[in-house]
N, C-alpha and C positions, 0 to 999 in steps of 0.2 A: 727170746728173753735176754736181757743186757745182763753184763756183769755186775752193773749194779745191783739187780733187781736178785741177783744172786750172792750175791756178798752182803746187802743188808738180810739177807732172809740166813746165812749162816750167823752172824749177829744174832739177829733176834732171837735164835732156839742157844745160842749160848746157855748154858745151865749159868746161873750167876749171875750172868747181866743181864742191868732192868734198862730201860727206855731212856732214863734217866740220864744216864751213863754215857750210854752210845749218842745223845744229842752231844755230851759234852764231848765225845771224840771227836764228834762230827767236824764240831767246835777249831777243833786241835789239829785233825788232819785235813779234813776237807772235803773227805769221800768214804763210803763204806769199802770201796776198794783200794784208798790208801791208808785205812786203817787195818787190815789184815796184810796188806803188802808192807808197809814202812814202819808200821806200829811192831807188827810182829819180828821184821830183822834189827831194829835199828837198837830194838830192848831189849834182844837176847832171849827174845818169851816172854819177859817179866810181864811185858802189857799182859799174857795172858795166864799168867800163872794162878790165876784164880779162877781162872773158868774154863768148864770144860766145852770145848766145841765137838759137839754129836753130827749124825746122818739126819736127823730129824727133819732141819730142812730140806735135802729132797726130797722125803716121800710127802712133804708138805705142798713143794712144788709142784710132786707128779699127781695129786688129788686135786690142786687148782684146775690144773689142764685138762684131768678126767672131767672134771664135773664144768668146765668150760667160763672157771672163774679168773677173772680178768686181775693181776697183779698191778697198782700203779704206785709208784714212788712219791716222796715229795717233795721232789724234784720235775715231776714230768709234766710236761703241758698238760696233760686231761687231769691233772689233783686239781682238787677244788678250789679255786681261788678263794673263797670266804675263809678255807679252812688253814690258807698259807700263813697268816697274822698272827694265827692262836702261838701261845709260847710255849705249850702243851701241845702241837701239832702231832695229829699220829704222823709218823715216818712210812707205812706202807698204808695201803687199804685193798682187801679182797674183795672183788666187785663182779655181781652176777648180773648182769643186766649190760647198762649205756648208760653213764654220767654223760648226757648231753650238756650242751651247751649252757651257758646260764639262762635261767628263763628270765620272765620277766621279774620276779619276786622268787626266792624259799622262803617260806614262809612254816614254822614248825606249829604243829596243833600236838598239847599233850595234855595229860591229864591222868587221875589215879585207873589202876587195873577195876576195881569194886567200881565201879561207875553206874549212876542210876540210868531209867531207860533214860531220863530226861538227855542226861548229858549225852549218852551216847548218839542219838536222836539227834544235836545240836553240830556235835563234832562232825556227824557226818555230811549233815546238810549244807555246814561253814565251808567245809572242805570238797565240796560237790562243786557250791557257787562261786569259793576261789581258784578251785582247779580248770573251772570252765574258763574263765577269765586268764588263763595263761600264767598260774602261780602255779610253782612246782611244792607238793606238800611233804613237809618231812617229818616224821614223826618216829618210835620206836619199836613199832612192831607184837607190843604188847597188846594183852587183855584189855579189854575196853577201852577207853577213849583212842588208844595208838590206834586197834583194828577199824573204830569205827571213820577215823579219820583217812587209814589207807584205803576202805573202800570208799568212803565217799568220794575221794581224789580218781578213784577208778570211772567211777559213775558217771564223775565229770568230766569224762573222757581225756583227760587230762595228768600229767606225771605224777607221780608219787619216789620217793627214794624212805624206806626203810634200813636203816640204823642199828644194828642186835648187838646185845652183850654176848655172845659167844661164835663159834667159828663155822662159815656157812655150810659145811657141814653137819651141825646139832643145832638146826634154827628151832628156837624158842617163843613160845609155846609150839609145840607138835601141830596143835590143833591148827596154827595157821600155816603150816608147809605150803596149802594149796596158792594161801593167802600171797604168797613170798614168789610163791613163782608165775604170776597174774602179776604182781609190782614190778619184777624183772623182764617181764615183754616190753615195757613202754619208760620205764624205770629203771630203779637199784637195789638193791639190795646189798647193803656195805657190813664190813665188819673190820676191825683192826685188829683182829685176833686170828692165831693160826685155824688153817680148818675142823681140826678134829676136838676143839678148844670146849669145853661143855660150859654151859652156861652157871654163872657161879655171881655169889651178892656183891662180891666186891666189884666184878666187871662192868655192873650195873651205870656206878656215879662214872663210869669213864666213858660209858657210850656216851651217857647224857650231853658231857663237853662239846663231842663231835655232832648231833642231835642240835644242840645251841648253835657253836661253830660253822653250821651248815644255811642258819637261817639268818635270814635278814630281819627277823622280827618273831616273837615267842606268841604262843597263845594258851594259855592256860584254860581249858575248858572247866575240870572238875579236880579239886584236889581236897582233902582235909588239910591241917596243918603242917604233917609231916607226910614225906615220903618222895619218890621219885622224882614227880610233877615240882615240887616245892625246890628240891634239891637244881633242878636243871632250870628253874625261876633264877635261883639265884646263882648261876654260874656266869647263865644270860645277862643279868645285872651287871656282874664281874666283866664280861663281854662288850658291856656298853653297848648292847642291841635292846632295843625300845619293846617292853612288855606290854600283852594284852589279857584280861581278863574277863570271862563272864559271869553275872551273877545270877546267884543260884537263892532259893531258899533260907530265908537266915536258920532254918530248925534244921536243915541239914546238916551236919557235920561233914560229908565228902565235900562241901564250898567253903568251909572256913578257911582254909589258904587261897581260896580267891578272894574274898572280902578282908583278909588281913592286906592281901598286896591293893586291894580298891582304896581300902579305909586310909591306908599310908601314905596313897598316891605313889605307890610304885608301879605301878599299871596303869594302862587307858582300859576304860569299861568298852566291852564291846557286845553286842545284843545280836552280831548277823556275819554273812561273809563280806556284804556293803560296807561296813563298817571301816574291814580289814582292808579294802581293794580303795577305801577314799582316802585314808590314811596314806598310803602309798602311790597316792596318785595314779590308779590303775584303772583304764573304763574298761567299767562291767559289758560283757559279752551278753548281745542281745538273745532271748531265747528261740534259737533258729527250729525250734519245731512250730513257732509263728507261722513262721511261712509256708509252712503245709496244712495250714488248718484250711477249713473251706469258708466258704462266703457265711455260712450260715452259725460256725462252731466261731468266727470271729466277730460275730457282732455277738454273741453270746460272752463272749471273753471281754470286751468290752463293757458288762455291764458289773459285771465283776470288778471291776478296776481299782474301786475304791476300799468296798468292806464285806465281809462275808453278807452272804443273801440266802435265806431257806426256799425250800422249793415254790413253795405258796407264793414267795414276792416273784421269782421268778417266773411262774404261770404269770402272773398280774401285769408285768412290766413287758413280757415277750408276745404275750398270749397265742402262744402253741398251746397246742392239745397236750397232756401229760406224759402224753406215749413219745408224739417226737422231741418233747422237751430232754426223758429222759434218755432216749439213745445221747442227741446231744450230750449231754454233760457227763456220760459213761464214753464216749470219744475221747471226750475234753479229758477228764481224768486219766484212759488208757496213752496220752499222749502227754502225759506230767505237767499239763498249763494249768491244771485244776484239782486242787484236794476236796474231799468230801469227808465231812464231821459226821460224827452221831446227830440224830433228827435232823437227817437230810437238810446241813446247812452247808456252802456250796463256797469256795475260796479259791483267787487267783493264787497259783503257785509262786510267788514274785520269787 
């Protein structure tokens, strides 16, 4: 671990000084280690006579280490290039996983915690079909649309980087611990907060920044008017990164801050993850469980192609006997090329 990475970490547990502060040292000296080496002789203390500097950062250091989280500066090759611009840039980030390389796209999916099925349903399927396609999804880690977005990104065998308001020691909610540590086999799991940091309302609108900061484009699944979703809308706006939205219900209230951003035209409508992946010029990844279907489960898939079909039409058009019709399309379904409705009515997974 560099002196850097040690000197901006006694900084930051400074009792006293905020973030704010130490950018403007930063400013003035030019290093976290010529600000405790030049600042502190050259002013007699004065630099520090306001604040106290505690032990806190080691034992902050030595729970990184235990628990095998990665400290990077913003300074260091692997910090996130989208996130070098912000003027608000966090200065460290504790990282449990691998910030790989850029992918093709971040692309952020978020939306309120109260999420109905519909939305959640949507988030994760969005985020299934652009994670296949080579888009890394980044979202907050929260209750509903965050989770149903990090797994969809799982699904789609594909990266995920989760974002938390507090320190990856106290990952918030509990209930996704398992969630957190499935994102960090293939992923991240970020925080700019010390480890033992508890998650608290105000840390909330600062994740959101880095959450925005991270993506190349916003997606708003479900939001009402106010709240999180709304709040990290318009940071993104601030950001000059291109908003998407989905529409929902007009009698629902969780979508009214998507149809305030549609109605204004601060947003592009988006109805899929095709949507997001043509936007960005990105070709959609063929679905490679095609190529394991058999001769017989793909002329079947083929007739599908256009619009749902109930069983009936389907006896009529294939004419199999019912029995091998159904093995068939209980393949097809165990193999995700094909959903199945109530009254056996029979759709290509596109």
């Amino acid at each position: 671990m560099t002196n850097k990475i040690h000197s901006l970490l006694i900084l930051l547990h400074c009792q006293g000084l905020g973030r704010a502060t130490i950018r403007k040292l930063l400013d003035q000296f030019g290093s976290p280690e010529k600000i405790l080496e030049q600042g502190w002789n050259r002013q007699n203390n004065l630099l520090f006579d306001k604040w106290q500097i505690t032990h806190n950062w080691e034992i902050d250091f030595e729970m990184a280490e235990k628990a095998g989280v990665g400290l990077i500066s913003y300074c260091d090759a692997s910090f996130p290039i989208n996130l070098r611009s912000l003027p608000d840039s966090p200065l460290l980030l504790y990282v449990k996983g691998k910030l790989t390389p850029p992918a093709a796209c971040n692309l952020a999916i978020i939306g309120t915690r109260n999420a109905t099925l519909y939305g959640k349903q949507t988030a994760e399927k969005i985020a299934q079909d652009i994670a296949a396609s080579g888009v890394c999804v980044v979202s907050g880690l929260a209750r509903g649309i965050d989770t149903a977005a990090h797994e969809g990104a799982l699904k789609g065998g594909g990266t995920t980087i989760a974002v938390i308001g507090s320190g990856l020691s106290k990952i918030y909610p509990q209930e996704n611990h398992s969630l957190a540590e499935k994102i960090g086999l293939s992923g991240a799991v970020i925080s700019e907060f010390p480890m033992e940091m508890p998650p608290a309302k105000g840390l909330f609108p600062q994740r959101n920044r880095i959450v925005s900061g991270l993506a190349d484009g916003i997606c708003l699944i479900e939001s009402p008017l106010t709240g999180g979703g709304m709040i990290t809308m318009e940071i993104a706006q601030q950001q000059k990164k291109p908003l998407f939205a989905l529409p929902g219900r007009v009698d629902w209230p969780t979508f009214e801050g998507n149809h305030l951003l549609l109605k204004h035209k601060k947003a592009h409508l988006i109805e899929n993850g095709s949507d997001l992946l043509k936007y960005f010029n990105i070709t959609r990844s063929v679905i490679t469980k095609n190529s394991l279907l058999t001769r017989e489960e793909g002329t079947l898939l083929a007739l599908l192609a256009s619009e749902e079909k109930s069983i009936e039409e389907l006896v009529l058009l294939t004419q199999l006997p019912i029995m091998q019709l159904n093995v068939l399309l209980t393949r097809l379904i165990l193999k995700k090329v094909v959903k199945e409705f109530p009254g056996k009515i029979y759709k290509k997974n596109i």
